[in-house]
C-alpha positions in Angstrom: 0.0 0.0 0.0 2.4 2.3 1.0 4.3 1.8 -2.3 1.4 2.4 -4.4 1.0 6.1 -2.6 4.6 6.4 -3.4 3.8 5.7 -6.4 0.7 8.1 -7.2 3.1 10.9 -6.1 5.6 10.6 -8.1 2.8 10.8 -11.0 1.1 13.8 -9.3 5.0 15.3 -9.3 5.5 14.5 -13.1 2.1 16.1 -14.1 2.4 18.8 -12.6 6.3 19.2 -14.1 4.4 18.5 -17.6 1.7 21.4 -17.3 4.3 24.1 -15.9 6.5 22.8 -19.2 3.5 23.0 -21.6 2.7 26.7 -20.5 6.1 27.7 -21.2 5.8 26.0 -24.5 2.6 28.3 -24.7 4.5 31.0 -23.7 6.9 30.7 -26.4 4.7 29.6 -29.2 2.9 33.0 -29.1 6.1 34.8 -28.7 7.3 33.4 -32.0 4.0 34.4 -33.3 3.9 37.9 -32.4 7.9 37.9 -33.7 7.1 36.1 -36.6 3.7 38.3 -38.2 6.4 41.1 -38.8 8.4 39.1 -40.5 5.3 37.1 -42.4 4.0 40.9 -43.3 7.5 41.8 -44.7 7.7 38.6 -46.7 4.7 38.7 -47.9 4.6 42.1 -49.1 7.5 41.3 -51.0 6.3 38.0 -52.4 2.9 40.4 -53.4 6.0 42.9 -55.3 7.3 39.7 -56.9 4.0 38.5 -58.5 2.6 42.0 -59.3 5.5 42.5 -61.4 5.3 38.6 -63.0 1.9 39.6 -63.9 0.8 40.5 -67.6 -1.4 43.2 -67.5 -4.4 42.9 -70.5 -6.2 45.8 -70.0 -6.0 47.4 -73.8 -7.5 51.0 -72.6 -4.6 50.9 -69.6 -2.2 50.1 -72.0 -3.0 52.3 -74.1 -2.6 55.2 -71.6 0.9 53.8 -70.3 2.6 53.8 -73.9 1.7 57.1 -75.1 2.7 57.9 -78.6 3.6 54.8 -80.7 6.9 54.5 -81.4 8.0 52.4 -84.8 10.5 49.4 -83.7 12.0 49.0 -87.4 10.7 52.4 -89.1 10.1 51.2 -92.7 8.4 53.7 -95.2 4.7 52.4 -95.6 3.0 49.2 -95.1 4.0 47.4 -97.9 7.6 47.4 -96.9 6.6 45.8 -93.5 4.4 43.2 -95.1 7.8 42.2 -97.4 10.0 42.2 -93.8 7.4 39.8 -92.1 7.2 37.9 -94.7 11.4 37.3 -94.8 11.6 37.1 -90.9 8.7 34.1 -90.9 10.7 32.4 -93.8 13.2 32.5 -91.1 11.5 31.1 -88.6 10.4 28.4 -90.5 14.0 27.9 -91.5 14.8 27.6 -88.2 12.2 24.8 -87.1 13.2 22.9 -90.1 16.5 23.0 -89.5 15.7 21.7 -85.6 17.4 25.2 -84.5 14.7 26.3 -82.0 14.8 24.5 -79.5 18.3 23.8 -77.7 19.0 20.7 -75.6 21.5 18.5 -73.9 21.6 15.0 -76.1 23.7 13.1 -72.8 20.2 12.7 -71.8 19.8 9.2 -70.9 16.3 6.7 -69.7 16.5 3.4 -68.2 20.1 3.6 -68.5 19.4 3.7 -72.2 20.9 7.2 -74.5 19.1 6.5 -77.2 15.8 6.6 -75.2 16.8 9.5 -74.1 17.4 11.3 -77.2 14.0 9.8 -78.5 12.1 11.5 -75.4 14.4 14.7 -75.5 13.1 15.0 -79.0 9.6 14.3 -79.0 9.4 16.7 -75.4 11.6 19.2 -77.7 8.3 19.3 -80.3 5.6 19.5 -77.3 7.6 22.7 -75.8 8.4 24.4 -79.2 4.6 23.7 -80.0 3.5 25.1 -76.5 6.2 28.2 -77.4 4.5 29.1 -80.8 0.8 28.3 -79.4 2.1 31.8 -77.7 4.3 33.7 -80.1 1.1 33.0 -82.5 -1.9 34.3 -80.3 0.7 37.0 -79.0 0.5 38.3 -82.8 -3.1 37.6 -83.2 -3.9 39.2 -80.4 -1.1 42.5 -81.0 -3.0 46.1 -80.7 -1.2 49.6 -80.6 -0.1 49.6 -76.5 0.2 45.8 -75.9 3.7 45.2 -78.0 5.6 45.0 -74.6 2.8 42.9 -72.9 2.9 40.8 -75.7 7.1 40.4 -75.3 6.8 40.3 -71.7 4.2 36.9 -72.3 7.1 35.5 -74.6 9.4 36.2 -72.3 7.5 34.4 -69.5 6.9 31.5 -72.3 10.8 31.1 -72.5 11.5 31.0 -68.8 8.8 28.2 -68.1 10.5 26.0 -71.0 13.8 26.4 -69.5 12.3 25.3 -65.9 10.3 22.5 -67.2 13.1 21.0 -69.3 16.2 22.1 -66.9 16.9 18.3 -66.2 17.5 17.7 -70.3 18.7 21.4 -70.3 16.2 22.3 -72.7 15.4 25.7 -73.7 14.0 27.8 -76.4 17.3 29.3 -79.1 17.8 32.8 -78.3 18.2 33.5 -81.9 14.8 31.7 -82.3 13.0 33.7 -80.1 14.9 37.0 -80.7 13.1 36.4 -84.7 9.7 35.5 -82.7 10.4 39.0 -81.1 11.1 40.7 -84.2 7.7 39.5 -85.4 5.5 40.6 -83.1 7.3 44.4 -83.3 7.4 44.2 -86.9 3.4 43.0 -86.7 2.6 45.7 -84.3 4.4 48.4 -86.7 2.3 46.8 -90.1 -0.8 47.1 -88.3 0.0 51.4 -87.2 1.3 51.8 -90.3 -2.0 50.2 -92.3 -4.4 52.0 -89.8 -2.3 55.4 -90.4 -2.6 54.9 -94.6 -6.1 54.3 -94.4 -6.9 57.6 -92.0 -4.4 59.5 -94.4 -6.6 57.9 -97.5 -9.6 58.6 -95.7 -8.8 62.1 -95.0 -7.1 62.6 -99.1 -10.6 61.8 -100.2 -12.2 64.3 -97.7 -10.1 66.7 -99.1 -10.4 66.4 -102.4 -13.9 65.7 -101.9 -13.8 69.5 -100.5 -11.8 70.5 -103.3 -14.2 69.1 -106.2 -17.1 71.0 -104.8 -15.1 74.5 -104.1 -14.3 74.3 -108.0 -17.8 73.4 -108.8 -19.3 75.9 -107.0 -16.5 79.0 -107.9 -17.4 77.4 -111.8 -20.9 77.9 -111.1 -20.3 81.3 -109.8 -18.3 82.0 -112.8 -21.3 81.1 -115.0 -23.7 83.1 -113.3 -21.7 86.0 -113.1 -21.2 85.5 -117.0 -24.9 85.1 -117.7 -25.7 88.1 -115.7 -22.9 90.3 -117.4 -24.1 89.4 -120.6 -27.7 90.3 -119.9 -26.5 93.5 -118.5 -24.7 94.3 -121.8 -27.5 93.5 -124.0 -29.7 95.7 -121.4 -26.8 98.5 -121.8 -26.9 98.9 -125.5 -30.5 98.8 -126.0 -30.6 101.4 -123.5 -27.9 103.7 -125.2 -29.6 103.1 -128.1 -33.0 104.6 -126.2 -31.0 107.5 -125.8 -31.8 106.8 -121.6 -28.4 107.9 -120.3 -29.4 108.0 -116.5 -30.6 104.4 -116.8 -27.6 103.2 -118.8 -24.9 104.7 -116.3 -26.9 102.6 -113.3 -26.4 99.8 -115.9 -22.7 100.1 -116.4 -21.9 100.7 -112.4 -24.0 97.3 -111.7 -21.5 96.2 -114.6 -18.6 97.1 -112.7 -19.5 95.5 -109.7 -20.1 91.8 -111.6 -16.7 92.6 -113.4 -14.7 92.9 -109.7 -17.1 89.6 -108.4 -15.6 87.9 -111.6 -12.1 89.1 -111.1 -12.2 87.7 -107.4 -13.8 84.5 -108.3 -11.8 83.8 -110.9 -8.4 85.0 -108.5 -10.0 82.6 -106.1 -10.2 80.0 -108.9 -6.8 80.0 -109.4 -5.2 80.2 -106.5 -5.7 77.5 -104.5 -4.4 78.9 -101.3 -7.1 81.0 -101.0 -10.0 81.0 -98.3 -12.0 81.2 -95.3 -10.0 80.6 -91.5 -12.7 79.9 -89.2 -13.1 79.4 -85.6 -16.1 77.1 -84.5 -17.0 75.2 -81.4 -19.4 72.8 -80.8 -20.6 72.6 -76.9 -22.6 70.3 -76.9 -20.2 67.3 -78.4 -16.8 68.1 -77.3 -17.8 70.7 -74.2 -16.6 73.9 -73.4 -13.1 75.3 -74.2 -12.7 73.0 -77.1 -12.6 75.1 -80.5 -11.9 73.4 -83.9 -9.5 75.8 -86.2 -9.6 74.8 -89.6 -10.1 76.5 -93.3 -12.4 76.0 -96.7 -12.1 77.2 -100.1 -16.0 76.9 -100.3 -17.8 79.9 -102.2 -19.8 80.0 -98.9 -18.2 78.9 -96.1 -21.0 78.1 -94.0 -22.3 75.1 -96.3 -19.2 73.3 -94.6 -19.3 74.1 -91.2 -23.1 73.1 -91.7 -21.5 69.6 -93.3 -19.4 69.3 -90.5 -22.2 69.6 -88.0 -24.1 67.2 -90.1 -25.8 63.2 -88.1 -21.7 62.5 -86.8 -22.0 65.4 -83.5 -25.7 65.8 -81.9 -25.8 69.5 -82.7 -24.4 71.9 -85.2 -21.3 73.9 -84.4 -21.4 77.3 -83.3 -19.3 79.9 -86.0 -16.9 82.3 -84.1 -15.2 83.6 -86.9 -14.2 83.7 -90.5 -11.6 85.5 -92.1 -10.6 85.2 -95.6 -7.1 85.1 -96.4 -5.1 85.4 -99.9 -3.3 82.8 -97.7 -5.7 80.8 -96.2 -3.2 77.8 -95.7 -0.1 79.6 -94.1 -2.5 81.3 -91.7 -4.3 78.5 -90.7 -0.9 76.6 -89.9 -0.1 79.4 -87.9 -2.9 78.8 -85.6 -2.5 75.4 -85.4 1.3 75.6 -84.2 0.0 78.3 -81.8 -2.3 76.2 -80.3 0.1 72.8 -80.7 1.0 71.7 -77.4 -3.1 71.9 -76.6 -4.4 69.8 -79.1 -7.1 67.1 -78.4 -5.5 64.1 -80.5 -2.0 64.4 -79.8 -1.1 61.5 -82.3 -2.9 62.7 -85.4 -2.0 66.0 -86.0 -4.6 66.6 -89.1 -7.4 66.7 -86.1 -8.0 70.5 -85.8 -9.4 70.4 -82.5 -7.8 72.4 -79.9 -8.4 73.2 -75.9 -8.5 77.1 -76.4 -11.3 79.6 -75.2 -12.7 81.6 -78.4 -11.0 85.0 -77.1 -7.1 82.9 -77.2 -7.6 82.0 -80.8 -9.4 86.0 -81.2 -6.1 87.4 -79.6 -4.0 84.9 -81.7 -5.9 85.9 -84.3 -5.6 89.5 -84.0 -1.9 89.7 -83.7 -1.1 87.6 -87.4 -3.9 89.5 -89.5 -4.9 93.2 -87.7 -8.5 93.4 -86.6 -10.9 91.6 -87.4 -14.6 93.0 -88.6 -16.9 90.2 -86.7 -16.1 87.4 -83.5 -18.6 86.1 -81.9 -17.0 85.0 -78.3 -20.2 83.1 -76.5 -21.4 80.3 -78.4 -25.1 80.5 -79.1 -25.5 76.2 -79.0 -29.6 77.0 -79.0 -30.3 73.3 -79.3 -27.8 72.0 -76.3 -29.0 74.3 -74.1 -32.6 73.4 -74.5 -31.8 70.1 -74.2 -29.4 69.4 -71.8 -32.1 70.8 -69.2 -34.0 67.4 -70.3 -31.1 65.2 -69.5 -30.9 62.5 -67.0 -30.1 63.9 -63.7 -26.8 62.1 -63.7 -25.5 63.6 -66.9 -26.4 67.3 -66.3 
């Protein structure tokens, strides 16, 4: 008996000994934790850096933003020219795949003890990476827009890296020269593509042009015949009168006369020199807001039927005319303007947009300085129709 008491102390003894030795393992085990969070937060911030700047950002209006003005990798003079470079760089790379020169890899490579299994699977794994690797170079060039060329060489990039991980036990990796031509693509694509949507704005706007052109020498042709038709029946009007005798009548007849002989002296300069116009100053509240002005010039016989045109189903109201001003140099003044106005222009890639964030009163003082004063400016924009109805709007968009 007394043994087993004994006994049942010296258990007592040892669990007590065990609970003050777990509590100090408590102790400690938050200790480290407190410790440790700092060192988790630290860690993990910097892991969060690490993958932030792995990751591909997609966003195409983002990108757009971050890239600014494109840039030409391989500036080549129009888009033929690229489309005869991509065309010799993908004969390359086909070259290259033919010639088993993009992918690299170590042929020491060796299964069941057996090197010519291990060639076989190096080579067929070889094929299934360099098919994975153009899967990427293909839908990075499928998928190219203006902003997304480093995104695109940055996926390429990550492409490579992978291979080289996944095959590092054959020491298998993509051929720098391979993917430095793969590279070259996707620039070169990116460059075809500006280059074919810059022709086709510059084509677009050539037909405006002469499209403008066509109708200011139909109308100044018209005008010419008018004038002539009315000269003509003046004449005939003249000499029957002198004939009459009625000299009061006839001098009225021959000043009238003298005023269709100046109209067809300035149509016909007008006619012939192609410089000639009509500067004007318009706005359009309504579509592009306040403090936006659009400088531009027309060779129209009346200049108003083009701003009317340019206010036509495109903007939601008609533009508001601040001033015209016709110049026997139409075309030097107008580039004046514009290069006064340059480092405000709305589209900062296309410069043939002639819209411009300026106040009517800048381009007036402008204005002013380059031809003296001017007759007629109207400051305020009248914008009848967006001022009735933008006190209809939704709530949200007044």
């Amino acid at each position: 008996m007394a043994n087993e008491l004994k006994r049942l102390e010296e258990v007592r003894a040892e669990i007590e000994t065990e609970k003050k030795r777990l509590a100090e393992l408590r102790a400690s085990a938050s200790e480290l934790r407190r410790q440790g969070a700092a060192v988790v937060d630290d860690e993990s911030r910097h892991s969060i850096d690490e993958i932030r700047a792995q990751l591909v950002e997609l966003d195409d209006a983002l990108l757009l933003q971050q890239v600014g003005i494109y840039e030409y990798h391989h500036p080549l003079e129009n888009a033929d020219a690229y489309r005869d470079r991509l065309a010799d760089v993908r004969e390359r790379i086909k070259t290259r795949v033919r010639s088993k020169e993009a992918v690299l890899a170590s042929d020491m490579f060796s299964y069941n003890n057996s090197l010519a299994r291990g060639r076989k699977m190096t080579s067929d794994l070889a094929k299934l990476m360099l098919r994975a690797y153009n899967a990427e170079a293909d839908n990075c060039v499928r998928s190219l827009r203006a902003g997304t060329v480093a995104t695109a060489k940055k996926r390429l990039d990550a492409s490579v890296q992978t291979i080289a991980t996944l095959g590092s036990m054959m020491e298998m990796r993509i051929s720098p020269e391979y993917h430095s031509l793969r590279v070259e693509e996707i620039e070169l694509t990116a460059d075809y593509l500006m280059k074919v949507q810059e022709e086709r704005e510059q084509a677009r706007e050539e037909r405006e042009r002469l499209r403008e052109e066509r109708k200011a020498e139909q109308e100044l042709a018209a005008e010419r015949e008018r004038l002539n038709k009315e000269r003509t029946h003046y004449l005939n009007a003249l000499q029957s009168l002198r004939t009459q005798g009625k000299s009061a009548e006839a001098a009225d007849l021959e000043a009238r006369l003298g005023e269709i002989d100046k109209a067809i002296e300035l149509n016909d300069y007008r006619a012939a020199n192609i410089r000639a116009g009509y500067v004007y100053v318009i706005s359009n509240i309504g579509a592009f807001g306040k403090d936006v002005v659009k400088i531009g010039l027309t060779r129209r016989l009346e200049p108003l039927d083009r701003i009317r045109e340019l206010g036509d189903a495109s903007v939601p109201f008609p533009f508001d005319v601040h001033a015209l001003y016709f110049s026997d140099d139409a075309v030097t003044l107008e580039n004046e303007l514009h290069t006064a106005f340059g480092d405000r222009r709305l589209n900062q890639v296309n410069l043939r947009r002639e819209f411009f964030f300026a106040t009517p009163a800048e381009v007036r003082e402008t204005l002013a300085v380059k031809v003296g004063n001017l007759l007629e400016f109207a400051e305020a924009p009248e914008a009848t129709q967006y001022f009735q109805s933008h006190g209809r709007w939704p709530d949200r968009l007044q």
